[in-house]
C-alpha positions as CSV (number, residue, x, y, z in Angstrom):
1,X,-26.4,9.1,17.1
2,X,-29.2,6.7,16.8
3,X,-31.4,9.4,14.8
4,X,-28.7,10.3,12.8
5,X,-27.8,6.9,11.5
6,X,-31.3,6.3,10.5
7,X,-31.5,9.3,8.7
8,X,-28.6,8.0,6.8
9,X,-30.0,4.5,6.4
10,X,-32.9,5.6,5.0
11,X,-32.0,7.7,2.5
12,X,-33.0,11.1,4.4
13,X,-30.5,14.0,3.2
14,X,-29.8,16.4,6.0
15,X,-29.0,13.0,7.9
16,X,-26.7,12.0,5.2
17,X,-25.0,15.9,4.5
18,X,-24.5,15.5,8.5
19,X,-23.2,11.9,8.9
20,X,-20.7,13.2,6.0
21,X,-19.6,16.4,7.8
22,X,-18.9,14.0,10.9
23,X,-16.9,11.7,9.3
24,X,-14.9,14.5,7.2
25,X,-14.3,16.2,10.7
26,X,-12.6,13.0,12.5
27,X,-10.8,12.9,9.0
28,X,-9.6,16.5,9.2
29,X,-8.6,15.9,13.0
30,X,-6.3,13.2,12.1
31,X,-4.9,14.3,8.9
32,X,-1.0,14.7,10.2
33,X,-0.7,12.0,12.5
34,X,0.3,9.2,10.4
35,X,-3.3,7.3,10.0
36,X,-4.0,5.6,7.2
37,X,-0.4,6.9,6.0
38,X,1.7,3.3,7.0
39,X,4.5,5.3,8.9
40,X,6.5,3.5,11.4
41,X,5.4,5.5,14.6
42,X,6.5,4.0,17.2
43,X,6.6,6.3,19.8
44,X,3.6,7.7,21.6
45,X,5.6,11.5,21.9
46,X,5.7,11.7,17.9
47,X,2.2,10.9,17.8
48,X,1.2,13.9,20.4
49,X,3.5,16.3,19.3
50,X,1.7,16.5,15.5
51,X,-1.2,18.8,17.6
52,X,-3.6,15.7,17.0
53,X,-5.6,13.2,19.3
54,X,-3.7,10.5,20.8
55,X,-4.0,6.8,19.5
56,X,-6.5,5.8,22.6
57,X,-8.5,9.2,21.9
58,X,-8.9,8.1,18.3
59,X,-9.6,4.9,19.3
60,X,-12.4,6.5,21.1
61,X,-13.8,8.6,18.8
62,X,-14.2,5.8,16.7
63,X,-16.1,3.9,19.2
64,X,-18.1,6.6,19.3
65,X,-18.8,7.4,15.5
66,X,-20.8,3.7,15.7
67,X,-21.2,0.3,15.0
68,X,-19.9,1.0,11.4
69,X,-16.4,2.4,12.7
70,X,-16.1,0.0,15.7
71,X,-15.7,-2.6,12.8
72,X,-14.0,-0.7,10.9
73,X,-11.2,0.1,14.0
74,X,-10.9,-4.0,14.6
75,X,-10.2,-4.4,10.9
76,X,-7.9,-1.7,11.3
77,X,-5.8,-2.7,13.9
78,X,-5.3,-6.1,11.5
79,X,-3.2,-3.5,9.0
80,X,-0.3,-2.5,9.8
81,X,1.1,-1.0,6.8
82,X,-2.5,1.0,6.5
83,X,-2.0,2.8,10.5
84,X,0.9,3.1,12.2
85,X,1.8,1.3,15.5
86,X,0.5,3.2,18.3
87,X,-2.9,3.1,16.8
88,X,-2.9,-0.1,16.3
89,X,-2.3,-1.3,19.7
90,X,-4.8,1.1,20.6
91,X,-7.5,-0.2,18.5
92,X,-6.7,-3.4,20.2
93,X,-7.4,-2.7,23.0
94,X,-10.3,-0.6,22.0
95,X,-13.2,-2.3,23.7
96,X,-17.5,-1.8,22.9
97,X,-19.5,-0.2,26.0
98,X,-22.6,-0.6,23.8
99,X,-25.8,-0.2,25.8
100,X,-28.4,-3.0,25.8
101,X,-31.4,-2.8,23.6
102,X,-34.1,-3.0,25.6
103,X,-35.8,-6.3,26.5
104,X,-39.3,-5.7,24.1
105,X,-37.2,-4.9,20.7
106,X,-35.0,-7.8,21.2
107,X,-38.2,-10.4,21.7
108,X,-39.4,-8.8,18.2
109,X,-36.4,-9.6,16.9
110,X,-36.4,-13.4,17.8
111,X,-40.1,-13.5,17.2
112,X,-40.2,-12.1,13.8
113,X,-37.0,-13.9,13.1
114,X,-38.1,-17.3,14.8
115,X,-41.4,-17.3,13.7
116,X,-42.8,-18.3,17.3
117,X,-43.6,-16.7,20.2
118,X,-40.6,-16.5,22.6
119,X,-42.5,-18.2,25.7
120,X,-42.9,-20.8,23.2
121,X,-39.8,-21.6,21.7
122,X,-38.1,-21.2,25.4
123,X,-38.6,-22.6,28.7
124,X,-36.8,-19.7,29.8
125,X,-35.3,-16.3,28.2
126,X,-33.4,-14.1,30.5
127,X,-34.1,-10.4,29.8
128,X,-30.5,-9.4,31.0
129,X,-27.7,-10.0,28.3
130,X,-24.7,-11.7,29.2
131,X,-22.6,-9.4,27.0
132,X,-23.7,-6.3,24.3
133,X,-21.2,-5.8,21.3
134,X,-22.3,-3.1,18.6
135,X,-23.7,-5.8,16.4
136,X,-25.4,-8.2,18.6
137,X,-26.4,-8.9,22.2
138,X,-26.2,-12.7,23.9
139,X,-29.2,-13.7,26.2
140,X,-28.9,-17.0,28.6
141,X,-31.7,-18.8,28.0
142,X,-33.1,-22.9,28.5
143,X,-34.8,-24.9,25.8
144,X,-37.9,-26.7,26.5
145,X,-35.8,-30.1,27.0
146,X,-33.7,-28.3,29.2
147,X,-30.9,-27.8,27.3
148,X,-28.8,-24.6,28.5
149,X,-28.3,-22.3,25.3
150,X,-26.9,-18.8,24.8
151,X,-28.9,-16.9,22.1
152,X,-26.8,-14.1,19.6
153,X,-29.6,-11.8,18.6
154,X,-28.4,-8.7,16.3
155,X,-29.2,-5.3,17.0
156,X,-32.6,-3.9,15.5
157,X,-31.9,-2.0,12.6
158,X,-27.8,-2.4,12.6
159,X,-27.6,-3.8,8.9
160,X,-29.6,-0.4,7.8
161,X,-26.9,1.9,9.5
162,X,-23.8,0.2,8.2
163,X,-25.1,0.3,4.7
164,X,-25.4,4.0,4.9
165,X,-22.1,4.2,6.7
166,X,-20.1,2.3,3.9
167,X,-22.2,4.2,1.5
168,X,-20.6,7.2,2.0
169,X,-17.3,5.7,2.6
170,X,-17.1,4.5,-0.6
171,X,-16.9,8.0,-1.9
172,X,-14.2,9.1,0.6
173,X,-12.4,6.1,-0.4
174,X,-12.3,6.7,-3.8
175,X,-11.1,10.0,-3.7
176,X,-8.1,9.1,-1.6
177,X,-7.6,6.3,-4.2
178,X,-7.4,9.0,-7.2
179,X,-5.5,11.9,-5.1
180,X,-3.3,10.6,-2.7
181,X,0.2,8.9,-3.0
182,X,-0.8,6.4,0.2
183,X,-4.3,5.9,-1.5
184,X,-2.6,4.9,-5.2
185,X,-0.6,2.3,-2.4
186,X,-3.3,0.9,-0.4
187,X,-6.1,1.0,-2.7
188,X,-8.7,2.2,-0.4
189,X,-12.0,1.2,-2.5
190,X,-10.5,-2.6,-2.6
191,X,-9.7,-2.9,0.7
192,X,-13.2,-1.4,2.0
193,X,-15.6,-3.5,-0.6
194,X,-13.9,-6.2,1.1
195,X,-14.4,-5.0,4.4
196,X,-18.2,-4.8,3.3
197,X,-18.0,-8.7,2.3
198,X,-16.6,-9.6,5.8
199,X,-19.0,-6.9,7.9
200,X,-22.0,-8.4,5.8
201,X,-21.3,-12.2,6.1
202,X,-21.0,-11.2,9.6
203,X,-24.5,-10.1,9.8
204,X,-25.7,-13.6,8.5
205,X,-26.0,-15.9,11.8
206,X,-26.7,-19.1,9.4
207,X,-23.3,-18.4,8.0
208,X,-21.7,-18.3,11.5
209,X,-23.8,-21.5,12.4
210,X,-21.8,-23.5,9.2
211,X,-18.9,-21.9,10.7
212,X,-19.5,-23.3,14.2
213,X,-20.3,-26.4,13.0
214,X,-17.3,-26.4,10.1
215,X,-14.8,-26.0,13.0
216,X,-16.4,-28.6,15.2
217,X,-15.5,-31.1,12.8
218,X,-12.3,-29.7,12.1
219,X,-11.3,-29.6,15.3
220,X,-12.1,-33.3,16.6
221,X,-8.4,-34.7,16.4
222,X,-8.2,-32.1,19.6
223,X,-10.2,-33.3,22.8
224,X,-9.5,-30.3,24.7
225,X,-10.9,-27.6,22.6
226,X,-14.2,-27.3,22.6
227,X,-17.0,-25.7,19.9
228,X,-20.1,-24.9,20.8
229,X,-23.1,-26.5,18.4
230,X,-25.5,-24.5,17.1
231,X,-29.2,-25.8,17.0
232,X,-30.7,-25.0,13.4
233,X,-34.4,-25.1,14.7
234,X,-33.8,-22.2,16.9
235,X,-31.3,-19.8,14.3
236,X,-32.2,-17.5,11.3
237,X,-30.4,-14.8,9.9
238,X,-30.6,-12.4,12.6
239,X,-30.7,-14.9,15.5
240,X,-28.2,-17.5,16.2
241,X,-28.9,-20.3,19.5
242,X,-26.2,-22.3,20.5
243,X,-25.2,-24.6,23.6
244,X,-24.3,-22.7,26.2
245,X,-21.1,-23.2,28.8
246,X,-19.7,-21.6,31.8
247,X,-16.0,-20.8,32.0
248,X,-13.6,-17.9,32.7
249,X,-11.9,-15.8,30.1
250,X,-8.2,-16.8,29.5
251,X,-7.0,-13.4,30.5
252,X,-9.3,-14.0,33.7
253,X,-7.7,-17.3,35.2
254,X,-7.0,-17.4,38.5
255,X,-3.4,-17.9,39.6
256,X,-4.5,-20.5,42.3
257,X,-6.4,-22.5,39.4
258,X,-3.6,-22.4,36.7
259,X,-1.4,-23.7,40.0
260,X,-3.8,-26.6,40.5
261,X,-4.1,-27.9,36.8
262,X,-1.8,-27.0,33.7
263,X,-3.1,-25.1,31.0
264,X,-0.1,-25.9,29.4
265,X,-1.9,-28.4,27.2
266,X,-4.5,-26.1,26.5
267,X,-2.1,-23.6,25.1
268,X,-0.5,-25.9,22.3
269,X,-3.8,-27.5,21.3
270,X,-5.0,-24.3,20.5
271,X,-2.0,-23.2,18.3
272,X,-2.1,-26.6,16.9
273,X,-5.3,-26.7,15.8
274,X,-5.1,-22.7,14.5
275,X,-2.4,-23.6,12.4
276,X,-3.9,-26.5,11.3
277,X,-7.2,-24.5,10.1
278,X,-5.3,-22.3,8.1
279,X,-3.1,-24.7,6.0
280,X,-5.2,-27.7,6.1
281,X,-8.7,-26.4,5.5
282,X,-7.7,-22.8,4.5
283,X,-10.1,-21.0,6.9
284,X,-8.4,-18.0,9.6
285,X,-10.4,-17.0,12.7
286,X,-9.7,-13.5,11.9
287,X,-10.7,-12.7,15.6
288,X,-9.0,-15.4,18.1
289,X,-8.5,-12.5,21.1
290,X,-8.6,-13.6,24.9
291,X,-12.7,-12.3,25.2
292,X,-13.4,-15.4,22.8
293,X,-12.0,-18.3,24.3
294,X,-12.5,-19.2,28.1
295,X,-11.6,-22.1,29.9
296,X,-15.0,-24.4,31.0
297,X,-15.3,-26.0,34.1
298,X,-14.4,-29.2,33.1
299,X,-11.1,-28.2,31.6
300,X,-11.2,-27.5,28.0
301,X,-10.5,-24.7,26.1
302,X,-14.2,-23.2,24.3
303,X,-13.8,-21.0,21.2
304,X,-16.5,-18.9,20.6
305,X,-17.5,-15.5,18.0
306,X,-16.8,-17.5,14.5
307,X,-18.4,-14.9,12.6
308,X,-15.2,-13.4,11.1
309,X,-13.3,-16.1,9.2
310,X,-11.6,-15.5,6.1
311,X,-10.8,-17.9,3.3
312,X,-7.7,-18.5,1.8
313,X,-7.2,-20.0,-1.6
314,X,-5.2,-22.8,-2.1
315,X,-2.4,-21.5,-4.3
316,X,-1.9,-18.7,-1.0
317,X,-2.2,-21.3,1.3
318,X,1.2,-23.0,0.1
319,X,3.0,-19.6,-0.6
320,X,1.9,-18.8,3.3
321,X,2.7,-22.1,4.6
322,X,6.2,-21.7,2.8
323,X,6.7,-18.2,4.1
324,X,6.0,-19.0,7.7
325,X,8.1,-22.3,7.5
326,X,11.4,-20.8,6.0
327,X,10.8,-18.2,9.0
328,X,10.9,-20.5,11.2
329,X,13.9,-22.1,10.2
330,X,15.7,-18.5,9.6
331,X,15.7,-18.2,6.0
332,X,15.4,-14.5,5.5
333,X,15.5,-14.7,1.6
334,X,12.9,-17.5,0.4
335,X,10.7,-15.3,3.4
336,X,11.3,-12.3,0.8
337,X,10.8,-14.1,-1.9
338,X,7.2,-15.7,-0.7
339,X,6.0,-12.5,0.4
340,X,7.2,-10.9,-3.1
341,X,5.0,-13.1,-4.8
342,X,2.0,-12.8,-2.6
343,X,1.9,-9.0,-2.8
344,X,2.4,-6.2,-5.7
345,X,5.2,-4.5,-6.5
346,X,4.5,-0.4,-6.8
347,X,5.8,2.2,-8.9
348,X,8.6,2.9,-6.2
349,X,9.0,-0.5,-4.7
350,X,13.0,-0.9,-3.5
351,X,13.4,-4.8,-3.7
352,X,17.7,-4.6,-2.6
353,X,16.0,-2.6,0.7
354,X,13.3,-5.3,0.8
355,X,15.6,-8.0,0.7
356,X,17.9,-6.9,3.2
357,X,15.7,-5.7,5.6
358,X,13.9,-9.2,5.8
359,X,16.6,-10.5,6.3
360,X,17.9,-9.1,9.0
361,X,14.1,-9.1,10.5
362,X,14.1,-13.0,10.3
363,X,17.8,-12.9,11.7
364,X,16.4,-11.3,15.0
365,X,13.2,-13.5,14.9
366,X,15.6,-16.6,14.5
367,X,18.2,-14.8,17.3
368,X,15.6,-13.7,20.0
369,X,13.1,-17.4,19.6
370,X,12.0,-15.7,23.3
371,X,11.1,-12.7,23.0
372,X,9.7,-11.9,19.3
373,X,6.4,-13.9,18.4
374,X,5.4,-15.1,14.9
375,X,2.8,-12.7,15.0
376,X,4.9,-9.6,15.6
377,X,7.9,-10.8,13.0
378,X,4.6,-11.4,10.3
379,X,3.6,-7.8,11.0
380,X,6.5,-6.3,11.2
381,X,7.2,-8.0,7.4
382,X,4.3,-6.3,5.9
383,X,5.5,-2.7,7.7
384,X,8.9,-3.5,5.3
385,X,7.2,-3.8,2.5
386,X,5.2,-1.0,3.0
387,X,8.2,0.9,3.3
388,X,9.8,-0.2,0.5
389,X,6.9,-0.3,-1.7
390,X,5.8,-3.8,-1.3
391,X,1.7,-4.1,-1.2
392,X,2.0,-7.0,0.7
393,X,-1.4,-9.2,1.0
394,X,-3.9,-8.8,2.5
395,X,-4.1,-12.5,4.3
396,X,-0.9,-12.0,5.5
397,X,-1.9,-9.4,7.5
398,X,-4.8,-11.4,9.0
399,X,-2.4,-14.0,9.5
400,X,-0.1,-11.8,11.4
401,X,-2.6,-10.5,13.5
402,X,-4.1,-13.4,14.5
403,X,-1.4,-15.1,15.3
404,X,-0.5,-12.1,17.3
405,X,-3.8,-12.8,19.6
406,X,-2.8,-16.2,19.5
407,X,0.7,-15.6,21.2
408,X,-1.1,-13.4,24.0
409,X,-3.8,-16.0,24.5
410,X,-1.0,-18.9,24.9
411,X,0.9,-16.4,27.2
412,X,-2.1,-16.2,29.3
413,X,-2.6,-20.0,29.4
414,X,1.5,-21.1,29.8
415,X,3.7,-17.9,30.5
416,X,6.6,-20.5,29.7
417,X,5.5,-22.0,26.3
418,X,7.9,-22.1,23.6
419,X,5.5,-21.1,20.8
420,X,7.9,-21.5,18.1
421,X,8.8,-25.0,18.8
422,X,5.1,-25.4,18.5
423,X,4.7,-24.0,15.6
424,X,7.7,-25.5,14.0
425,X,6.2,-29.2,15.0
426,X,2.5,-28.3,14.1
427,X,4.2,-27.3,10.3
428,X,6.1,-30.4,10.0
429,X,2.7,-32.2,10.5
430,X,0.7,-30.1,8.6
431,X,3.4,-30.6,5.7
432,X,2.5,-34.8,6.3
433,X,-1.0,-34.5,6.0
434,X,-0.6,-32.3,2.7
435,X,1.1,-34.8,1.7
436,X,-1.3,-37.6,2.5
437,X,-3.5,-35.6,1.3
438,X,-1.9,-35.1,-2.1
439,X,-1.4,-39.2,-2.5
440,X,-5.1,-39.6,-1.9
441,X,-7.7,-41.5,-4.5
442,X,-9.2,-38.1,-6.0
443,X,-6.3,-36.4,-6.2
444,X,-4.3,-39.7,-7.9
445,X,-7.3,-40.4,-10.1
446,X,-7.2,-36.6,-11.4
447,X,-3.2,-37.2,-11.7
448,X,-4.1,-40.3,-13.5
449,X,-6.6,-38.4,-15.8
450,X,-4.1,-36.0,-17.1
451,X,-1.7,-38.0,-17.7
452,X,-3.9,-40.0,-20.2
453,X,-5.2,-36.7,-22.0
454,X,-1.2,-35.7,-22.1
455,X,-0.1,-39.3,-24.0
456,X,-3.3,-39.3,-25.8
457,X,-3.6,-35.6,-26.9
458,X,0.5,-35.3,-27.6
459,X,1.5,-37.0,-30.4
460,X,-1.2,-35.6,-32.1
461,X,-0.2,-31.9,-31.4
462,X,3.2,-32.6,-32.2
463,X,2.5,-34.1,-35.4
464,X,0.6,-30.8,-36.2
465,X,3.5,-29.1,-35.2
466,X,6.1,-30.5,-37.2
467,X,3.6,-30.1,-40.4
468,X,3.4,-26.6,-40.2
469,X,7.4,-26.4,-39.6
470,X,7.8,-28.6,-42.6
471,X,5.2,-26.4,-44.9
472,X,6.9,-23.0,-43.4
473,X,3.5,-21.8,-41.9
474,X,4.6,-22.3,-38.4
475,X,3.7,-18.8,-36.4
476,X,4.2,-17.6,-33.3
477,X,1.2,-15.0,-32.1
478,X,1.8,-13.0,-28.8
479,X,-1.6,-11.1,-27.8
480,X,-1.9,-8.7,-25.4
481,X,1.2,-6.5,-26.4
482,X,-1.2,-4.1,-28.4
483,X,-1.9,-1.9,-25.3
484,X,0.4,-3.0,-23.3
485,X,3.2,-0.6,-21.3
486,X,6.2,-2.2,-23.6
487,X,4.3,-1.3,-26.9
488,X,3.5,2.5,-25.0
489,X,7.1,2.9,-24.3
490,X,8.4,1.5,-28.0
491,X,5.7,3.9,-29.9
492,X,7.1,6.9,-27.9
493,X,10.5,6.0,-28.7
494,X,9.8,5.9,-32.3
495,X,8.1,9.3,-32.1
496,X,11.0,11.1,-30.6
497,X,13.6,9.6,-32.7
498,X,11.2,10.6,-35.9
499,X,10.6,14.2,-34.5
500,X,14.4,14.4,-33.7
501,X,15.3,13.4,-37.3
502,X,12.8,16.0,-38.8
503,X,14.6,18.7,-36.5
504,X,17.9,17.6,-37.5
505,X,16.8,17.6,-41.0
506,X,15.4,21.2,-41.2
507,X,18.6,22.4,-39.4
508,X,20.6,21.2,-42.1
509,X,18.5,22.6,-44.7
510,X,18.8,25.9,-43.1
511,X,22.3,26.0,-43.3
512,X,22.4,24.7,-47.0
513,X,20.0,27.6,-47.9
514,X,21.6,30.6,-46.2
515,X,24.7,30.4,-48.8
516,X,21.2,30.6,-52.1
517,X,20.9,33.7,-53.1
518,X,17.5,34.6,-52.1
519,X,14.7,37.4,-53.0
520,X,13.0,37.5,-49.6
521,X,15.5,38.1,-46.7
522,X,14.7,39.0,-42.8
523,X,18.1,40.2,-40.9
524,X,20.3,39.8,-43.6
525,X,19.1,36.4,-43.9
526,X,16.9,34.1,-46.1
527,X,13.6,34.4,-44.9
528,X,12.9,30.5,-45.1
529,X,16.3,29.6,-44.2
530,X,15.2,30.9,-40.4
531,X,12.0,29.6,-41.1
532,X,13.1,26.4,-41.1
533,X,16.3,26.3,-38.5
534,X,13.6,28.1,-36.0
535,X,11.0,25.0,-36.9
536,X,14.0,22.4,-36.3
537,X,15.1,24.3,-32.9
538,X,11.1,24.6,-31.2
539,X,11.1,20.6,-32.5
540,X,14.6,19.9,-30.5
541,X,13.8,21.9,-27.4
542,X,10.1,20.2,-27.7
543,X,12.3,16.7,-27.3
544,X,14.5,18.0,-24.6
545,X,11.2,19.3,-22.4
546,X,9.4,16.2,-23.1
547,X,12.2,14.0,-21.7
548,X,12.7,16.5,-18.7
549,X,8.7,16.6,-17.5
550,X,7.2,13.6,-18.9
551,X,9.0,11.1,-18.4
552,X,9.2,11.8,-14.7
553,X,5.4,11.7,-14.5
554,X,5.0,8.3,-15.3
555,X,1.6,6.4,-14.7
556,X,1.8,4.3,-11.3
557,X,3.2,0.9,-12.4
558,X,2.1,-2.3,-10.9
559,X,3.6,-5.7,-10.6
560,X,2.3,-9.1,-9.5
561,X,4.5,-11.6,-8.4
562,X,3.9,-14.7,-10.2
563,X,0.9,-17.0,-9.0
């Protein structure tokens, strides 16, 4: 595999034609059993019974097709309308037995990357990893002032292989985009350049060093949770040192220790401040699973892998923060309406399904406050739409999932905590500090700025107004219209109803002519008599076809919901 993916990365062919054949055979294995397809399987017998893999032996495949796919399958299981169910959990739980890189490539990497010899950066480097991922590898090692630090390094060579890998998925993804229904849905080539933004900020360690350091300052209002600080002398793009802790992994805790002290506390500061990150600063840890957050020997609750977050823009942010609130309180329709205008409405998109079926979704959610998470009811919202022909956004997915790991993190922490009464008090607060936030100086003095271009600019723009009413030059311009669908739909309107008057017209002329005498006859008949009433019938029938085929092969139409 190693061989191959270099052949790929650098360019070589036979390695390319083979990675390609590889990647076309998983494809072909797969091709009936709802992947990528945004069916509703739920049960695991539907899934074995199309002849195919099962989800965990896709799941494994994919681990085993590379670094490339491993990302691709976490990314996956975030998409629920893209794969159906069973796959999804299974790329959940799909989990990286990567082997370690041996000892002498990884001190090249931080050598070459540090620009220092190892012995002399650190006191101490331990040659065993603490944990190997298919990106990176951590190493325990000690500063020269003592400090106790746990150093990322990334995998010689990775960033070559995934370029090659996304190279040719480009081309797979484009021609699912052009030739198939789900492809025309999903938009394949989108959704994987994006995919390449996220996989390649990944790769940059002094991004994920802001983003340790962005959510350290974020997080302050919450004593319990616990960052750790990276240390900028020591990171580069392909190494990344930061302070080290012990602890045990959430899904690790010993029943005798959550006995002795409550992790209760842990549980809601952690939704708290999750919530908090995504409406108040607009950031998601799109990866919050029980493997990155452990709970250190002095109590608190340490977050670690911030090298997936995803930004949301502002305009999102409120449409999200309005869509998870009115769930919450059991409004089923303002939920349908948020999500409406956060996604796209396809060619075939059902909206009186779509309505009705989040509604009754949000209905359960409200009934069964126990037993259905905020995560699963936000999933299970963009499944709907998929169904009805909704291409719901993408950061609603991520939200979903997240909040998904989220609920099994808390469940790990306090079996008992009501999440939702969590959530519905961290919304309330985030909807306060909005609010402060809205009545602060800036945003007053920008406020204040267009008010005074409004009373100064206005009367002056209405006088110009009024002067072109009075002088009967006052126009009205819409742009845009010229190749537009309305204008499409108006021209071939006007061509049918022309070419149905010219067939009518040489009917009528046929029939006026068969009672002249004429010279030149063909069956008894005028020769240009049935000239013309055979021109005037191919011109009806022409109509007739045109409105039978045509029109039912319609371009796929596309609407956004208003921003």
């Amino acid at each position: 595999m190693d061989s191959e993916a270099h052949s790929v990365a650098t360019g070589n062919a036979p390695g390319k034609m083979a990675r390609r054949g590889a990647i076309l055979r998983f494809l072909f294995r797969y091709r009936n059993s709802g992947v990528f397809s945004g069916l509703s399987i739920s049960a695991p017998t539907e899934v074995e019974s199309a002849g195919e893999g099962s989800p965990a032996e896709f799941a494994n495949e994919l681990e085993a097709m590379g670094p490339t796919f491993v990302k691709l399958g976490q990314m996956l299981s975030t998409r629920p309308d893209i794969v159906p169910p069973a796959y999804a959990e299974a790329l959940e739980r799909m989990q990286e037995n990567v082997a370690a890189v041996p000892f002498p490539l990884i001190r090249a990497q931080v050598e070459a990357e540090l620009g220092v010899r190892i012995g002399k950066a650190f006191a101490d480097f331990d040659e065993r990893p603490l944990g190997c991922a298919s990106l990176a590898q951590v190493h325990a090692a000690t500063l020269r002032d003592g400090r106790a630090v746990a150093v990322k390094v990334q995998r010689p060579d990775v960033a070559q292989r995934l370029l090659g890998d996304l190279d040719l998925l480009r081309g797979f993804a484009g021609a699912a985009d052009r030739f198939t229904r789900i492809g025309r849905h999903v938009h394949f080539a989108e959704w994987l350049d994006e995919f390449s933004r996220t996989l390649m900020a990944e790769l940059d360690y002094v991004a994920e060093a802001e983003n340790l350091e962005r959510f350290r300052a974020h997080m302050r209002h919450f004593p319990r949770l616990w960052v750790p600080q990276p240390y900028w002398d020591y990171t580069a793009r392909r190494v990344l040192t930061m302070e080290r802790a012990g602890g045990v992994r959430v899904d690790e805790i010993p029943g005798l220790r959550r006995t002795e002290q409550s992790m209760t506390p842990l549980a809601e500061e952690l939704l708290r401040a999750f919530l908090d990150q995504v409406f108040v600063h607009g950031e998601i840890h799109a990866d919050p699973h029980p493997g990155n957050l452990r709970v250190t020997d002095d109590g608190r609750l340490a977050i670690f892998d911030l090298g997936m977050v995803a930004n949301v823009p502002p305009k999102q942010r409120d449409r999200l923060l309005k869509l998870l609130f009115a769930a919450v309180d059991g409004r089923g329709e303002q939920v349908a309406e948020e999500s409406i205008a956060l996604g796209v409405r396809l060619e075939d998109y059902d909206e009186p399904r779509y309505m009705r079926e989040v509604g009754q979704l949000i209905s359960r959610y409200a009934a069964h406050r126990g037993s259905m998470s905020e995560g699963r009811t936000v999933l299970e919202l963009v499944r709907i739409g998929t169904r009805c022909g909704l291409r719901t956004s993408p950061e609603l997915s991520l939200l979903g999932k997240a909040l998904l790991n989220l609920d099994t993190a808390c469940h790990y922490l306090s079996p008992s905590l009501d999440t939702q009464r969590v959530v519905e008090d961290q919304l309330q607060h985030v909807m306060r500090a909005r609010l402060r936030k809205s009545l602060s100086s800036p945003n007053l003095a920008s406020e204040l700025m267009e008010v005074q271009s409004l009373l100064r600019d206005g009367p002056r723009k209405l006088s110009d107004i009024l002067s072109l009413v009075a002088e009967n030059r006052f126009q009205v311009r819409l742009t845009g219209l010229e190749n537009s669908r309305l204008m499409e739909n108006l021209q071939k309107i006007a061509n049918r109803i022309a070419v149905g008057v010219i067939a009518a017209s040489l009917i009528m002329a046929s029939a006026l002519i068969m009672r002249v005498p004429a010279t030149h006859t063909l069956l008894g008949y005028p020769l240009l008599a049935l000239l013309f009433f055979l021109l005037g019938v191919g011109l009806g029938c022409g109509i007739v076809a045109s409105s039978l085929l045509s029109d039912h092969r319609a371009r796929a139409r596309e609407e956004h919901g208003p921003r």
